[in-house]
N, C-alpha and C positions, 0 to 999 in steps of 0.2 A: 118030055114035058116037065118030072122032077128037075133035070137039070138045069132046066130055064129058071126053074123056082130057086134054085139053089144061088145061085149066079145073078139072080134079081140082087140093085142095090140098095140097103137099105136104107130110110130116114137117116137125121142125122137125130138126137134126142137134146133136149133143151137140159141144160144143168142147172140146179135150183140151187141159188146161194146159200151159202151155211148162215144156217138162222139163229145158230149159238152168238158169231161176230156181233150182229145185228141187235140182240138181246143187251150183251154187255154195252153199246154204245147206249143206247137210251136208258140205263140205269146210268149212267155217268152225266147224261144230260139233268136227269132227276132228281142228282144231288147237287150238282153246280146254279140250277136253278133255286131254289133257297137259300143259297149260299150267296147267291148275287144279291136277291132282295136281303136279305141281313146287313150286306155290305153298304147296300145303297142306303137303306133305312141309318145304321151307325155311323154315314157320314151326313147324314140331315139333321140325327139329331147333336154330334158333335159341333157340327156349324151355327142350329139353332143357342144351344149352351153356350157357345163362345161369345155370340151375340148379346145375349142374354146378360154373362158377364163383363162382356163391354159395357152394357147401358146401366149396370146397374153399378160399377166402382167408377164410372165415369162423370165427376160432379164438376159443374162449370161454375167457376166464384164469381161470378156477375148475377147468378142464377141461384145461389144458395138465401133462402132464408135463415133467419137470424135465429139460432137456437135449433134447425135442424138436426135430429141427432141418426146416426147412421152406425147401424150395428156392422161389427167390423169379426174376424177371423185370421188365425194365423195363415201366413203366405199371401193371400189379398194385396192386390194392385190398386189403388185409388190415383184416377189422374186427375188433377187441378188444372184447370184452362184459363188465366187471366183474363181479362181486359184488353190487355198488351198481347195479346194469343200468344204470349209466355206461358209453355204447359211443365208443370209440376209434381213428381211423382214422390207417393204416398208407400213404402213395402211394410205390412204389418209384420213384424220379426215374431212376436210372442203376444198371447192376450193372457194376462189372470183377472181375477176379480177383484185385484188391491193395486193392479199397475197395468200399463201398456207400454210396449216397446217398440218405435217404428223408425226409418227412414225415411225422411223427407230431404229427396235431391241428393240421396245418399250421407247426409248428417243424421247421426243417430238422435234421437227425443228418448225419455222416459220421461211420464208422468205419469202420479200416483192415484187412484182412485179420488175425485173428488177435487181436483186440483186442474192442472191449464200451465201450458205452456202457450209464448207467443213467438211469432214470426213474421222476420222481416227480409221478403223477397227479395227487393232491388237493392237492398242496401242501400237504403236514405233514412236511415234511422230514426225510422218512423215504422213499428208492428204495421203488417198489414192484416195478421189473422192469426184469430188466439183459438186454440184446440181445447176444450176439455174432455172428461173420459169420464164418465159414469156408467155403470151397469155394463161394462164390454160393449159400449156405443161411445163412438166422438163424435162431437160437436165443434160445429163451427161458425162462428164469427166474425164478422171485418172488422178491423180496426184501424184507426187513421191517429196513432198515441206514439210519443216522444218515447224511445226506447230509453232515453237518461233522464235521471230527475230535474228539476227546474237550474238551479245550479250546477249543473252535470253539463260536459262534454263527451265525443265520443271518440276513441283513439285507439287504434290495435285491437279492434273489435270489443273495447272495456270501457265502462265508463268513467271519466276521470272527473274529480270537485276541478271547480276554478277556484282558484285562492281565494276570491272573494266575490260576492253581489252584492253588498252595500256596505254601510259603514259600519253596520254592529257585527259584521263578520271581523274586523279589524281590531277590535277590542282586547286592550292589552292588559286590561286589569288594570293601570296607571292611571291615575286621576290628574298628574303630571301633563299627561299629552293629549293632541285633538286624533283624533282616529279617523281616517279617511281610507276610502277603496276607490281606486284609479281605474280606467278603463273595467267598469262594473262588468260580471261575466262575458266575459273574453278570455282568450287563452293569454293574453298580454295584463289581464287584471294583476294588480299589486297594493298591498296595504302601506300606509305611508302613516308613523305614528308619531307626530313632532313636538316636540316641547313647549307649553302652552305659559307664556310672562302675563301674568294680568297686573299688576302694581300695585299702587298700595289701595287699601282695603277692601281688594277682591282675593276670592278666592276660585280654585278649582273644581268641578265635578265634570269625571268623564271627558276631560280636555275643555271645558265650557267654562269661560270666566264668570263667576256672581257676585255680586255686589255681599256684603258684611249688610246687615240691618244700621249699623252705625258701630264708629271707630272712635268720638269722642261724645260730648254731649250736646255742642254746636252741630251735630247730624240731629238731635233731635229738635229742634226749633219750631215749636209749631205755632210761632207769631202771634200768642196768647199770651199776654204778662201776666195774665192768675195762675199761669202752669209754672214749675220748675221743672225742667228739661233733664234728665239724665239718661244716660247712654248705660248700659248694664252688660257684662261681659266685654268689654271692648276689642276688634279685631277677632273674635270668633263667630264660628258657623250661629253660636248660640246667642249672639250678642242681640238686644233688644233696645229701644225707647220707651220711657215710662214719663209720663208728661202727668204731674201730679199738683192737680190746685189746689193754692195758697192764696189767704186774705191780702188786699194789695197793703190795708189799713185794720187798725184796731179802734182809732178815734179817731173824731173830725181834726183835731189837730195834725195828725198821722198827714191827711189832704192840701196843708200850706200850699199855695201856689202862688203865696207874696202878691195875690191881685186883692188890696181892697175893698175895691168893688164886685165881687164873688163871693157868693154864701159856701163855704167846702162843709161837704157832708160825708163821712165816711157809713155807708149802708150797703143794705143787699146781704144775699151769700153764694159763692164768699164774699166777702165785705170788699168792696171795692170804693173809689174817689169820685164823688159827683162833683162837677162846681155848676151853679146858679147863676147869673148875672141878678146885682140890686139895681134893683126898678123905681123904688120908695123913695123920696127927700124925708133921708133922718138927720136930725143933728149930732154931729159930734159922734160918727164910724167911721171916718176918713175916707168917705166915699161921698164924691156927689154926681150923680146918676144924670145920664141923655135929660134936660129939660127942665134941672135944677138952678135955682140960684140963692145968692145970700141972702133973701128974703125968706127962703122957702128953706135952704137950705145953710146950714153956719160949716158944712163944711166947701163950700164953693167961696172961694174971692174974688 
């Protein structure tokens, strides 16, 4: 009977996994979990940030008010978005507080505190938007302005004068010539300065023929027989007419006009010539008047 017992087979017994393994795997889980949300979390708010910096260097020039000013920082992107969905980049290189340094479409700007530069996108020579910079903020404006001055052309990116816009651009200091500008601002404009003939008693200013006031004293005639007519200075700029009255008579006899029948009277001032017609039948004046005769009158036969 022991030996049956001995010779009996036994169970087989369950082996229990090593629980040391088991231990270190969930400490690995324990730390990789944190490590994920960290990871997760730092690309949310990386992607929030980039967002954030898109919307805020990203200004659309249809969209900008006038005087807006927008505080800026070195390395900073600003895109510009036209009209034309022509888009425009802004690299702020350096800020101080007496200057700003940037790239726009890779052309370097500086301007100084206080101050404005302008630009012109499409190149029609015409600013379309002028930058200023105050306080480490720029400002921006539209402008629709002649990059040349009124007389100005634009040529190799500079602005060139045209010879001339009108006729006092031409002026040659000669009083000799007429001064003229041909084909007025144009690139073809030309000053044309010719020799100016006036003849006789004119003269010159500025190429413009003028008359003398008078060259003898028959210029001054002023159809007054009480004046004496002289001409003063004669042929110059200074020359004048002095028309000075004179008595025509001193006495009635001064007045003869060989008409018997006329009373001459030298009167007035200045004393000038009246004559009368006789009216009266007198005897013996050598006048016998409308409606006289020898009865009335001895000088009628």
């Amino acid at each position: 009977m022991k030996k049956m017992d001995e010779e009996t087979i036994q169970e087989p017994t369950e082996v229990s996994p090593d629980t040391s393994v088991q231990k270190d795997k969930s400490k690995i889980f324990i730390y990789l979990i944190p490590l994920l949300i960290i990871l997760v979390f730092g690309v949310i708010v990386l992607i929030t940030i980039d967002n954030f910096v898109e919307e805020e260097t990203t200004i659309q020039l249809n969209e900008l008010q006038e005087g807006v000013s927008y505080a800026v920082k070195e390395g900073q992107e600003i895109k510009l978005n036209l009209n034309d969905n022509s888009q425009h980049l802004i690299f702020i290189k350096k800020v101080e507080n007496i200057s700003i340094n940037f790239l726009l479409d890779n052309i370097e700007y500086f301007v100084v505190e206080g101050n404005s530069t302008n630009v012109d996108f499409d190149a029609d020579n015409f600013y379309d938007l002028k930058i200023d910079y105050e306080n480490k903020e720029i400002i921006f404006n539209t402008l629709n302005k002649s990059i040349c001055e009124e007389c100005q052309y634009l040529e190799n990116n500079s602005c060139v004068d045209y010879v001339c816009c009108n006729d006092t651009d031409c002026d040659d200091e000669n009083n000799d010539t007429e001064d003229k500008c041909f084909n007025a601002k144009t690139i073809e404009a030309e000053c044309v300065n010719e020799i100016v003939v006036c003849g006789n008693c004119r003269y010159r200013v500025n190429g413009t023929c003028i008359s003398y006031n008078c060259c003898s004293d028959s210029d001054c005639d002023d159809e007054n027989k009480t004046t004496t007519d002289k001409c003063y200075y004669p042929n110059t700029p200074s020359s004048e007419c002095v028309n000075e009255v004179e008595n025509e008579c001193e006495i009635n006899s001064d007045c003869d006009d060989e008409n018997s029948c006329t009373i001459n009277s030298c009167t007035g001032f200045p004393k000038i010539c009246e004559y009368s017609q006789i009216l009266n039948c007198t005897n013996s004046d050598d006048c016998c008047p409308p409606g006289c005769n020898s009865t009335t009158d001895n000088d009628c036969e």
